[in-house]
C-alpha positions in Angstrom: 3.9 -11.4 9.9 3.2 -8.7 7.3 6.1 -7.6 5.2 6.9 -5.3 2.2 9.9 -7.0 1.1 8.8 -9.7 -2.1 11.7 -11.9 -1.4 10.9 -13.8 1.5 12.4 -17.6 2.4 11.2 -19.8 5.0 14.0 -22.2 6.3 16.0 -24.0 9.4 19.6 -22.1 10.8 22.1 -24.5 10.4 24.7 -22.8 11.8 25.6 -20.2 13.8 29.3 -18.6 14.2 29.4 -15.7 16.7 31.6 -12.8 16.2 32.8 -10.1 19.4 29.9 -7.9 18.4 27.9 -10.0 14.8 27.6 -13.2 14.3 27.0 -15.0 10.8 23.9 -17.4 10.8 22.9 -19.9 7.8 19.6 -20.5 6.8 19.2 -23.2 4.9 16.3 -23.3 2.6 14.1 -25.8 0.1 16.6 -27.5 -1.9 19.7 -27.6 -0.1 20.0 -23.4 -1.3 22.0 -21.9 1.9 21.5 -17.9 3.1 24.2 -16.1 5.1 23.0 -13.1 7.2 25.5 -11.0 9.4 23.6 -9.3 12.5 24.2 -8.8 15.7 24.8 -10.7 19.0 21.4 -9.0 20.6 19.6 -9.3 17.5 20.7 -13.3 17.5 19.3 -13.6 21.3 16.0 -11.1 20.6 14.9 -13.3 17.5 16.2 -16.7 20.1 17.7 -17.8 16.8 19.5 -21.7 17.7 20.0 -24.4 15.0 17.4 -25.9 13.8 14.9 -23.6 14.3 13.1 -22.4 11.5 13.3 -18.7 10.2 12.8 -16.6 7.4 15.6 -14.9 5.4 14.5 -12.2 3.9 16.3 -9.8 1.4 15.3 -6.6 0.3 17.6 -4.1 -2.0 18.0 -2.2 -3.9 20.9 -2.9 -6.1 22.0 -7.1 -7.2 25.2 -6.7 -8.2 26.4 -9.1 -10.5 30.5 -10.4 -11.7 32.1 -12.7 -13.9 35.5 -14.0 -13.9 
């Protein structure tokens, strides 16, 4: 897999919670860190996502917002 995005995490979906159209899935990676993606259904079934399998979360953008109480 070749990719220009520089933030790239390998870990195991934990969960998956399916939506009428998305559905969330958690990636859990190296220390316990957990990643929440929202795609869709088909996108869920093309990638055969399941728990425990492992998969890469990967972000890419171009604005981090950031908040404070």
């Amino acid at each position: 897999m070749k990719i220009s995005a520089r933030n790239v995490f390998k870990g195991k979906v934990i969960q998956i919670t399916e939506g009428a159209v998305n559905s969330e899935v958690i990636i859990e990676l190296q220390g316990g860190i957990k990643m929440a993606s929202v795609i869709t259904k088909e996108s869920v079934k093309n990638l055969g996502l399941q728990v425990g399998k492992e998969a890469y979360s990967i972000v890419k953008a171009s604005n981090v917002l950031v908040a404070v109480e």
